[in-house]
C-alpha positions, 0 to 999 in steps of 0.5 A: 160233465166237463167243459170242453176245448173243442172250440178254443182254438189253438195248437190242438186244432188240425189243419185240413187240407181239401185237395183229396176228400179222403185223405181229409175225411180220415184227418177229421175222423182221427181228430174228432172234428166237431167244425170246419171254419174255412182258412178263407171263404171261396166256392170251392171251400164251401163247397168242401164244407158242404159235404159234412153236414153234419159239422155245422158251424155251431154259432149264428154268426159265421165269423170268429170275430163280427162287428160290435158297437164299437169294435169287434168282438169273438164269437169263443173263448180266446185267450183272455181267459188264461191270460188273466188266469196266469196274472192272478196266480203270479199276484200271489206268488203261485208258480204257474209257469215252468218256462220263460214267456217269450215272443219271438218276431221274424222277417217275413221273407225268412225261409222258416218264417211259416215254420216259426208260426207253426211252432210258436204262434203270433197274433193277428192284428187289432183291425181283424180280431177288435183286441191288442191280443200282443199287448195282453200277452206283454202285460199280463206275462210281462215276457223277453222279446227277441228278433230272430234274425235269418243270417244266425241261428235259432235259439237252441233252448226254444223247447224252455221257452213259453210261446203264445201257442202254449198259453191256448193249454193252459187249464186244459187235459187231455182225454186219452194219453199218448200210447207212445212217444213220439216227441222229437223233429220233423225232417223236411223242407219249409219250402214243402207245404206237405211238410208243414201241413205234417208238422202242424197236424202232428203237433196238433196230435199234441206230439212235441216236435221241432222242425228241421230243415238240412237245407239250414242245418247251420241254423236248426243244429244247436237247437237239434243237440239241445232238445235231442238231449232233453228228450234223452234226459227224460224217463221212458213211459215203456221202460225201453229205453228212451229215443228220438223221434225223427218224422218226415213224409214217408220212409224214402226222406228218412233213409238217410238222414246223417243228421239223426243217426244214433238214440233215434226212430224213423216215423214216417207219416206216409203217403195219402194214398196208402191206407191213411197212413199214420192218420187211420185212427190206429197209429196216431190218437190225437187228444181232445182237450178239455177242462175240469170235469165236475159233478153236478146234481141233475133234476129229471122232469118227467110229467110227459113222457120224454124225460127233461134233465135240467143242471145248474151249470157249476164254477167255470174257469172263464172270466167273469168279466161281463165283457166278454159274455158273447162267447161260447163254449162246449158243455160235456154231458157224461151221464152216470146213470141211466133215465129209465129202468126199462132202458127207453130214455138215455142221454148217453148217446154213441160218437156217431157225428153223422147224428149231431143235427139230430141230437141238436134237434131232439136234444137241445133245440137248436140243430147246429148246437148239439155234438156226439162225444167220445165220452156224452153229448156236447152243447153249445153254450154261453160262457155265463148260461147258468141252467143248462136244460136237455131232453132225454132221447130214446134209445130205439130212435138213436139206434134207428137213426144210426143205422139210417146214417149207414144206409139202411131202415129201421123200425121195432118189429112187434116181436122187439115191442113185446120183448120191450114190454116184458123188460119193463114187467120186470122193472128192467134188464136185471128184474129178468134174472129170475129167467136164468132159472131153468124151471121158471122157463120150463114151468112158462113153457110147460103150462098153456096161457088157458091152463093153470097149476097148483102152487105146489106143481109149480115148485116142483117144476122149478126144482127140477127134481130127477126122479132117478137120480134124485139130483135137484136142478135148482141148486144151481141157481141157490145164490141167485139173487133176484129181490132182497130175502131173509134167507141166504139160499133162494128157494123154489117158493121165493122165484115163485113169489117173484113171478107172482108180483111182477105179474108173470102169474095170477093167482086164483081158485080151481072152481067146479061148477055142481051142475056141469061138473066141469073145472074152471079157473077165477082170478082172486078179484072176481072170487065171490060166494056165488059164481056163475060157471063159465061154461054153462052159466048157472050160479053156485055157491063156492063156499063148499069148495074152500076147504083145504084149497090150494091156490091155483095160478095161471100166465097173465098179461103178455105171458097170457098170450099163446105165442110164446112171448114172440121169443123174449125170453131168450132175448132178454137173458143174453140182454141181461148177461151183456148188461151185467158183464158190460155194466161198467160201460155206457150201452143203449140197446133196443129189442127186436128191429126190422131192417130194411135196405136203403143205399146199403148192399144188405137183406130185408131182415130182423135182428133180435136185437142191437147194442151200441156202446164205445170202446176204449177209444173213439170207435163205436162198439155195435152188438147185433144179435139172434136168439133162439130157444130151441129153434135151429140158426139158419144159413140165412139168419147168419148172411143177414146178419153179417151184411147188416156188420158189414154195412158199416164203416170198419175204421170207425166201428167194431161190429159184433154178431152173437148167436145164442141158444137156451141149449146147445149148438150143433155141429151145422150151426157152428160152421155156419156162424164161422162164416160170419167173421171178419177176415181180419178181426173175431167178431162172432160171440155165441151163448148157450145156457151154459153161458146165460145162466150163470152170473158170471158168463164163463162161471162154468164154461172155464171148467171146460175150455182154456179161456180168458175167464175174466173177459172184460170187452167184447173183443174178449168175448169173441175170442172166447167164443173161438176158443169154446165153438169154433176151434175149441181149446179144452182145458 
């Protein structure tokens, strides 16, 4: 777990204008917004707020600061805390600080006075928040205090100077770093609201800028030489050279700017109006900063038949002053292991904020204190709760309620039950191995759930002999592992054995009745010495057929059934390879679900199954499926399922659609499921057997196509699968 930042305010936070609702949804989806607090409260602000509900303020008061006995008081951690942190550290001589504290006053009719807050940061008054927030910051950092005057220039080592907005970073890390460098100025004018609206949400996007205005060239000059050769001095992460960033409003302002002219690079936000410009969760990828991640010991309750996990919450780098134990912060569950074998409970929920009131509601008791996160679930909490405690969620109501918040109904199908079921014989996706087998799944097909076999005719099913060539099927699947052994081949006997215990097989006796002379089969615990025979009930004793016996076994439970297993088995096999080929990435998955269309434009359909997982960044990773044994993929099978991709958001989901069958595909279908693709990206993955047995999925493939065989995403499987099926590069 980590504690988060999300509530701390300060440079991190975005400011969101809400003349154009598109334009903001983009600037809170880039930044990951867990709430809105309105700059001031209005209709027309709440009113804009409204229409994220599910971004409630988190707290019962809906004031950062509310009334207390004697004075106000705040409601999240401020910055008393790192105050005292920097304090504590210079009493014992422990460098803490690189740059010179500084407070910096400006007359409030300065041309740049907006551009100094921006950059700089003051605190409100005592009568606003109950707290000398300035007198803090004078005692405890001891900082120079200098009056910027509007007739001189601005100091030109401001970029060495420690501010009151750099003190909201301290003890803080960043969730992802920069994938480029962006440090430098922006060009614009301080008159322009746009441009300083730009220059706060790009510093927010933790980008190093300074502001420059031609307008006061005379003023900004010295400071623009300085930090122009400090940004120089330092390394280039990328080895390219080291530049300067020049950012304005669009490519228009930065056309000619005489004042950047060498060592520079023109980044330009772009205009609202185009496809988010900078601002489409691509370009620019601004961090969520937190503390310390720790690891803590979890207790899981499972006396009902939802788990309760329960942490004792450890050290905190908040103050303890009992003081201020009326504030809050984010808690960050980053869960290590799943709650189930069968995969039915998870705490690893997908970042889909549309489902926050959900989590708050099912999760953590309260609607409005519970977030999806890029990396868990985020909860509300006192600075000084000791015990944290949450119930697990089930997967197949997540994944519901995903697809509910996208415009469409979901439910498990009978058939994704039984799936489900059979996962959880197996003591989970893993136990299913033992399917990879070719002759496990000839021997479950061959034999009816009324017919039963000897255990010898049920090894030489599973060896798969040819009695031609003399080639023996199973040596393929020799180093299978599916339970410890003694040996280091797996045999015939041993995946016989496994069925046996996990109850894919009963084992009984052949019995034939002396009056009726006809065969029938008894299960090993209703074998006694005389037996009634089932087909014309007269007694007899069993005793003379014991000799040399051999055992006899016949399908049980849900492979009892007459229908083969509603199709699980190859379900479960392409389940099991994503599982292990994505076993270093948090999924929840649910078995077979029927879909139904509630605002989304998409068929009536089912999917044999649906996988939700995260990519390297905040977008969510959707797999749904279709899985066949030997049956055909039909025109329709692919339209249901590209609408269902097609139903959601493209910047913020990446939807894969595989296909796989337990033998080839033919010619029909691959021009078929090349219709399924994006335009724009490779989302089809197909399997066959020749992919689903082995443990690694392209462990025989590679000897045959030019691929990636060491595919580690999604994205790879994709291109793989073009590679293989619909325009094969062969080796």
């Amino acid at each position: 777990m980590h504690l988060s930042h999300t509530l701390w305010g300060g440079r991190h936070n975005p400011f969101i204008p809400i003349d154009d609702f598109n334009y903001a949804r983009k600037l809170i989806n880039t930044f990951r917004v867990d709430a809105l607090y309105p700059v001031r409260r209005n209709p027309e602000m709440e009113k804009f707020i409204g229409q994220f509900p599910y971004l409630p303020w988190p707290l019962f008061h809906q004031e950062l600061f509310i009334d207390g006995l004697k004075a106000k008081i705040n409601t999240v951690l401020d910055v008393q805390h790192p105050l005292r942190f920097i304090y504590e550290k210079r009493q014992k001589n422990l460098p803490v600080l690189r740059a010179a504290p500084s407070l910096f006053y400006w007359e409030q009719d300065d041309p740049l006075s907006r551009i100094f807050l921006v950059t700089m940061g003051a605190y409100p008054p005592q009568e606003e928040t109950g707290h000398k927030y300035e007198s803090m910051f004078e005692k405890y950092l001891t900082p120079v205090k200098l009056t910027l005057n509007k007739q001189n220039p601005v100091p030109n080592d401001l970029h060495e100077r420690f501010f009151p907005n750099a003190l909201t970073e301290i003890l803080l890390h960043r969730d992802c770093n920069p994938h480029w460098e962006g440090e430098g100025f922006y060009y614009g004018s301080a008159n322009d609201f746009e441009d300083v609206v730009n220059f706060w949400n790009l510093r927010a996007s933790d980008i190093d800028l300074f502001f420059y205005d031609p307008s006061h060239a005379q003023r900004l000059e010295g400071l623009k030489d300085n930090y122009t050769k400090a940004i120089l001095a330092r390394p280039s992460r990328f080895g390219d050279g080291k530049r300067v960033a020049v950012w304005g409003k669009n490519h228009e302002v930065l056309k000619d700017i005489p004042a950047f002219e060498s060592n520079s690079m023109r980044c330009a936000v772009g205009s609202r109006d185009s496809d988010g410009g900078i601002w489409n969760g691509l370009n620019i990828k601004p961090p969520v900063m937190h503390f310390d991640s720790q690891s803590c010991l979890a207790t899981v309750s499972k006396n009902q038949e939802q788990p309760v996990v329960s942490f004792e919450l450890p050290d905190r780098p908040f103050s303890q002053d009992g003081r201020l134990c009326h504030q809050y912060a984010i808690v960050s569950i980053w869960p290590i292991t799943d709650l189930s074998k069968g995969g039915d409970w998870t705490l690893q929920v997908p970042y889909i904020p549309e489902l926050n009131e959900y989590f708050g509601r099912e999760c953590h008791f309260e609607w409005n204190g519970a977030r999806a996160e890029w990396e868990g679930l985020g909860v509300v909490i006192g600075i000084h709760q000791e015990i944290l405690t949450v119930n697990a969620l089930r997967c197949r109501e997540v994944i519901s309620k995903t697809f509910e918040a996208f415009g469409m109904e979901s439910k498990p199908s009978p058939a994704g039950l039984i799936c489900n079921r059979l996962i959880q014989q197996l003591q989970g996706l893993q136990g299913c191995r033992v399917f990879k087998i070719s002759g496990v799944r000839d021997l479950i097909e061959k034999y009816g759930p009324d017919q039963f076999f000897t255990r010898s005719g049920a090894t030489q099913t599973i060896r798969q002999e040819d009695t031609h060539t003399g080639i023996v099927g199973f040596s393929k699947f020799e180093n299978l592992f599916i339970e410890h052994r003694e040996t280091r081949k797996l045999s015939p006997e041993d995946a016989l054995k496994y069925l046996v215990k996990n109850g894919v097989f009963r084992v009984g006796l052949e019995l034939e009745c002396k009056s009726c002379e006809l065969k029938f089969w008894k299960h090993l615990d209703d074998v006694k010495t005389v037996l009634n025979c089932e087909y014309c009930g007269n007694e007899f004793n069993i005793t003379p057929q014991l000799r040399d016996r051999d055992w006899a076994y016949r399908r049980s439970g849900l492979f009892g059934r007459d229908d083969n297993q509603a199709g699980s088995i190859p379900v479960t096999l392409t389940l099991q390879q994503l599982d292990t080929f994505m076993h270093m990435h948090p999924a929840i998955y649910s078995t077979s679900m029927e879909i139904e269309p509630k605002t989304a434009s998409i068929n009536k359909c089912e999917t044999d199954f649906v996988l939700i997982t995260k990519a390297h960044d905040p977008r969510v990773q959707i797999v749904i499926g279709e899985c066949k044994t030997r049956k055909e993929i039909t025109e329709q099978d692919v339209l249901n399922l590209t609408k269902v991709a097609d139903a959601f958001p493209k910047e913020r989901f990446d939807v894969f659609i595989l296909f796989s069958k337990l033998n080839g595909f033919s010619n029909e279908e691959i021009e078929r499921c090349k219709k399924a693709q994006d335009p724009y990206r490779k989302r089809v993955i197909m399997f066959t057997d020749r992919e689903l047995e082995p443990y690694f999925i392209y462990e025989r493939t590679e000897k045959e196509f030019a691929i990636d065989k060491h595919a580690t995403s999604l994205d790879d499987l994709a291109k793989n699968t073009a590679d293989i099926f619909l325009t094969p590069k062969y080796v």
